[in-house]
C-alpha positions as CSV (number, residue, x, y, z in Angstrom):
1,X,67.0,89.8,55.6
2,X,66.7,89.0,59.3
3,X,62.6,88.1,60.4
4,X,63.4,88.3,64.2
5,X,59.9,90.4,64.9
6,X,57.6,89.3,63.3
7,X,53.8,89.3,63.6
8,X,51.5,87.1,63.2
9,X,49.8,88.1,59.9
10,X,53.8,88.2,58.8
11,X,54.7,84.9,59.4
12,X,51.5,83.7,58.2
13,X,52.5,85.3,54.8
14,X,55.5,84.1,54.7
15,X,54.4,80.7,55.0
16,X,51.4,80.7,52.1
17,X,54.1,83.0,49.9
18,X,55.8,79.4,50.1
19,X,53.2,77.3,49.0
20,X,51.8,80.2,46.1
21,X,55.5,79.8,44.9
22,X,54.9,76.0,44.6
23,X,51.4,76.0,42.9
24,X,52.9,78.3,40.2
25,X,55.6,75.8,39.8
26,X,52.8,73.4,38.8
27,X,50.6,75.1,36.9
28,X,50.7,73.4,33.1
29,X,49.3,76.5,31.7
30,X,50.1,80.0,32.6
31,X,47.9,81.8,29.6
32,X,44.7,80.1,31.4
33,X,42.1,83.0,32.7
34,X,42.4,82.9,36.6
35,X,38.6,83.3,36.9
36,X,36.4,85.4,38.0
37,X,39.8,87.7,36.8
38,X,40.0,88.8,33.6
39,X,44.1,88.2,34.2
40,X,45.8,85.4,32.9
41,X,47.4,83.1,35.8
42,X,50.3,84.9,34.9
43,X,49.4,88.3,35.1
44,X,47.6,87.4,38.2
45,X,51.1,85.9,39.7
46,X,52.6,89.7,38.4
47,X,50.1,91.0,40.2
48,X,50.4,89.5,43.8
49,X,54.0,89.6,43.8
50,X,53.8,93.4,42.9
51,X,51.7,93.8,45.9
52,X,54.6,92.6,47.9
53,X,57.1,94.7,46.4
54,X,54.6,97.7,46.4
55,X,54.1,97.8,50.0
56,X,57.5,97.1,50.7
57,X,59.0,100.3,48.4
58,X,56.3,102.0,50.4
59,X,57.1,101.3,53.9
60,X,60.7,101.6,53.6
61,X,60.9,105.2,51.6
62,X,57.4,106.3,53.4
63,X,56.0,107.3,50.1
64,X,52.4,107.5,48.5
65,X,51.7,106.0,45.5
66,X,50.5,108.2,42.7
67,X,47.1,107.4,41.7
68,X,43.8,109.6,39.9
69,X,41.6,110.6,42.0
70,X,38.3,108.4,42.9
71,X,37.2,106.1,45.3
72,X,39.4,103.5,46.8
73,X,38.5,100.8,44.6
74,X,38.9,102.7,41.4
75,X,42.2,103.6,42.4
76,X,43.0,100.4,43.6
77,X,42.0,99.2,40.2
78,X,44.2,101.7,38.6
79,X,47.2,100.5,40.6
80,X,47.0,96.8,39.9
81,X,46.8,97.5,36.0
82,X,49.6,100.0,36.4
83,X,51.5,96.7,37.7
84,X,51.0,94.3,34.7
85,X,52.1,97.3,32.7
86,X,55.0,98.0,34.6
87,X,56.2,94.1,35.0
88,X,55.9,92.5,31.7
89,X,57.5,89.0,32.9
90,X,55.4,86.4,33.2
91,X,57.4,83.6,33.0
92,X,56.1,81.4,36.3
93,X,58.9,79.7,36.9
94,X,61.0,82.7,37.1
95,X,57.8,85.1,39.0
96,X,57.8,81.8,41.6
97,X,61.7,82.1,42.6
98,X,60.8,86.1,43.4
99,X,57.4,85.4,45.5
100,X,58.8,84.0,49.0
101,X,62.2,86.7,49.0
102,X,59.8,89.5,48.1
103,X,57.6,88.3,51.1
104,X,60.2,88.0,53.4
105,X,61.0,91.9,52.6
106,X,57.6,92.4,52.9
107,X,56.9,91.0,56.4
108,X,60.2,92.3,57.5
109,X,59.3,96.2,57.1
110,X,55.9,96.2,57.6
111,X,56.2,94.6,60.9
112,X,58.3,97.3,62.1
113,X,56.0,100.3,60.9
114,X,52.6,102.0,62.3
115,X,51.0,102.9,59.1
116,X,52.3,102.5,55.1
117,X,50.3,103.9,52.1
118,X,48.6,101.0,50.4
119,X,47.9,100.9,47.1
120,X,44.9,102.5,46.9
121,X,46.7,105.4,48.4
122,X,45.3,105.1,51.8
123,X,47.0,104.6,55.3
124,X,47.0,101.6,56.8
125,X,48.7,100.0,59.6
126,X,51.8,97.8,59.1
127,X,49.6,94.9,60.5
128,X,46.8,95.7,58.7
129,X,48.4,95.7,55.8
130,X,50.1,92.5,56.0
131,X,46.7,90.6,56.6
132,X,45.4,92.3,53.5
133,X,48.6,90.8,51.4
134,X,47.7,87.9,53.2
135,X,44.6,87.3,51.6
136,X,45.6,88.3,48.0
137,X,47.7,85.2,48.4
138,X,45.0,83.4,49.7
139,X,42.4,84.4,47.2
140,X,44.7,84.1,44.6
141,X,46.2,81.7,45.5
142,X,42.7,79.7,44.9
143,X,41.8,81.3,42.2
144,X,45.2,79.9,40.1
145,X,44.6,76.3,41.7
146,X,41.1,76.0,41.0
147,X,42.0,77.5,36.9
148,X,44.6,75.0,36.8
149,X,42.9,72.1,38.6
150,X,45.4,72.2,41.4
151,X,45.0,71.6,45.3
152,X,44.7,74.9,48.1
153,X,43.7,75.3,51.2
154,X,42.6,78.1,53.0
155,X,43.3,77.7,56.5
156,X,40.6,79.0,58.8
157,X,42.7,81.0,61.3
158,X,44.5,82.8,58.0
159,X,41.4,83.9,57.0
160,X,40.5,85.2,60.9
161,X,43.4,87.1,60.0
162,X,42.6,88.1,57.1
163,X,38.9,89.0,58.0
164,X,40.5,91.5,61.0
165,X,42.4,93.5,58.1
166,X,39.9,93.2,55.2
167,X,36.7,94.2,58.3
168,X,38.8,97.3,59.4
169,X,38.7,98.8,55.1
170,X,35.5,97.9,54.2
171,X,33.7,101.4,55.0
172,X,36.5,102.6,52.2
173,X,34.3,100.2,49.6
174,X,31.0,101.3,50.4
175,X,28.8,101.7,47.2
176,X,27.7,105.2,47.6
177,X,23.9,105.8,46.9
178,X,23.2,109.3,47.8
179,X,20.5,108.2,50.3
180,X,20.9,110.7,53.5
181,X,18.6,108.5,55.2
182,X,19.6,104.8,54.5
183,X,20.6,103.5,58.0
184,X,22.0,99.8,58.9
185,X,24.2,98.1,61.3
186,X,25.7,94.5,61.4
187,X,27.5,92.7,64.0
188,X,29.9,89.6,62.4
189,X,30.5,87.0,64.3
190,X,33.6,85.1,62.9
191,X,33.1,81.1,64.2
192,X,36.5,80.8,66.2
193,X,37.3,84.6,66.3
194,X,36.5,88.0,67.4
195,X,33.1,89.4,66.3
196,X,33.0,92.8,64.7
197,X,30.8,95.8,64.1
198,X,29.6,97.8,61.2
199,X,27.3,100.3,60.8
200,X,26.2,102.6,57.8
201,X,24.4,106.0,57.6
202,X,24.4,107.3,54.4
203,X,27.4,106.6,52.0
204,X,29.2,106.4,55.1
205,X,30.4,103.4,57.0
206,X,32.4,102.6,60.3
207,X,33.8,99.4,61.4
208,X,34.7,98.2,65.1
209,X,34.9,96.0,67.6
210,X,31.3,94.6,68.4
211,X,28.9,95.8,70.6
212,X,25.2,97.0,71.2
213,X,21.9,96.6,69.4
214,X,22.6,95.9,65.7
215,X,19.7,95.6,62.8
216,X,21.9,92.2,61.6
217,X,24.0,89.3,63.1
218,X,25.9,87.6,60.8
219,X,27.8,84.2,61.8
220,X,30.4,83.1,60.0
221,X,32.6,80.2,58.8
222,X,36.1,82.3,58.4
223,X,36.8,80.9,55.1
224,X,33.1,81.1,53.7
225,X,33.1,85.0,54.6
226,X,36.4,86.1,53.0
227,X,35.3,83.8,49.5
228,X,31.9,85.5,50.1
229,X,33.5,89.0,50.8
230,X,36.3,88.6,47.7
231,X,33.8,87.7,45.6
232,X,34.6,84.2,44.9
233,X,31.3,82.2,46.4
234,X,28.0,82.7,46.2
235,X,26.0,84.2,49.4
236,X,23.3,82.4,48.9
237,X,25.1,78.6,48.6
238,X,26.8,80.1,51.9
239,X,23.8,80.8,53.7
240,X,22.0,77.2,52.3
241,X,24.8,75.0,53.4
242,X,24.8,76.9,57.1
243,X,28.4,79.1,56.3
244,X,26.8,82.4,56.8
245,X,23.7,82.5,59.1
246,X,22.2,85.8,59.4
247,X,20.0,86.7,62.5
248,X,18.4,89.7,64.6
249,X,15.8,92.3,63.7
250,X,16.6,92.5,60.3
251,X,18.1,89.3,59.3
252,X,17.3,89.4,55.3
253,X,20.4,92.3,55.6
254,X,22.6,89.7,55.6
255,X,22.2,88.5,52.2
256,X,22.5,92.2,51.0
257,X,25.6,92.6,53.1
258,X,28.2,91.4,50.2
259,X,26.7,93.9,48.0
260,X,27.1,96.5,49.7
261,X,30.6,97.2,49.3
262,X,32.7,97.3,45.7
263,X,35.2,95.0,44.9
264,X,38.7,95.9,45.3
């Protein structure tokens, strides 16, 4: 399938889809729990090629995948075990030959599309979508290698792409409190990127481009905030070792800031 146009975020996909394919061919044990999953490196292979071929089925026929009804991240959860039950290989050899051709497909029609349904059954845009596949590889990705004592990089300017897709979601993961009056805004500042904007009244959030007075500043190292943000390192190591550095009037926000949202 020609790649003539594609975006950034695409071609950076296509490129880590090669290298996921070659840390599966390594692995020595795919039964081995891909911590802090529950899935086996397997199912967690399953998983991120399914992604692919998700979103792909999804911008090509314009459908909307058929989930309960909940918040994103319950339905998002829903979806990803509906994919282990639906895709019962989990031979690595043969989920590794699929990865990079099912990324290819991927990159190819979201990169030609202004919004696809994810798989939490909300609207994204094609670009946004493909950074958000993006950093299931990349999370993933380090979550097999690290399981399997293997080597992987994340690249800081993947994860400045990643950040600009998984910053634009984040108000659909906001843990709900039914506090009316709880008010707090953050400005991220992504070391070697763009900064962003987020504020929260309520159990509602928006996210933008930065600007104004904000309660928090956050400054970030691009790979510390997306292992922060997926879950996968600890705030507080971040903030010790100078990764995250959180500022402004309210600056003990920042620590909070991870905890605010649930996890995909």
């Amino acid at each position: 399938m020609p790649t003539t146009h594609l975006t950034t975020a695409g071609e950076a996909l296509l490129a880590t889809s090669e290298r996921m394919a070659a840390l599966l061919r390594a692995v020595p044990d795919p039964t081995l729990i891909a911590r802090p999953t529950t899935w086996t490196i397997a199912e967690t292979a399953v998983h991120v090629l399914s992604e692919l071929e998700d979103h792909t089925a999804y911008a090509e026929n314009a459908s909307r995948p058929e989930l309960p009804d909940g918040p994103a991240w319950k339905r998002g959860r829903a979806a990803n075990a509906e994919q282990l039950e639906r895709t019962p290989e989990r031979d690595l050899q043969l989920l590794a030959a699929q990865l990079a051709p099912a990324a290819e497909r991927a990159a190819a029609a979201l990169s030609d599309v202004d919004q696809v349904w994810s798989t939490n059954a909300l609207l994204w845009g094609g670009e946004q979508t493909l950074q958000i596949l993006l950093g299931e590889q990349l999370v993933h990705g380090r979550d097999i290698a690290r399981t399997a004592g293997l080597d992987w990089r994340i690249d800081p300017a993947d994860a400045l792409l990643v950040a600009q897709g998984a910053v634009s979601i984040l108000p659909d993961y906001l843990k709900p409190v039914g506090n009316p009056e709880r008010r707090m805004s953050f400005e991220v500042r992504l070391r070697g990127g763009p900064a962003y904007r987020l504020d929260i009244s309520g159990d509602t959030a928006t996210a933008g481009p930065a600007g104004g007075r904000v309660d928090c500043v956050i400054s970030a190292d691009p790979v510390a905030f997306l292992e922060v943000g997926y879950g996968r390192a600890n705030p507080l190591v971040a903030a010790l070792t100078g990764k995250l550095v959180a500022k402004g009037r309210k600056p003990w926000l920042g620590l909070a800031f991870g905890k605010l949202f649930a996890a995909p």
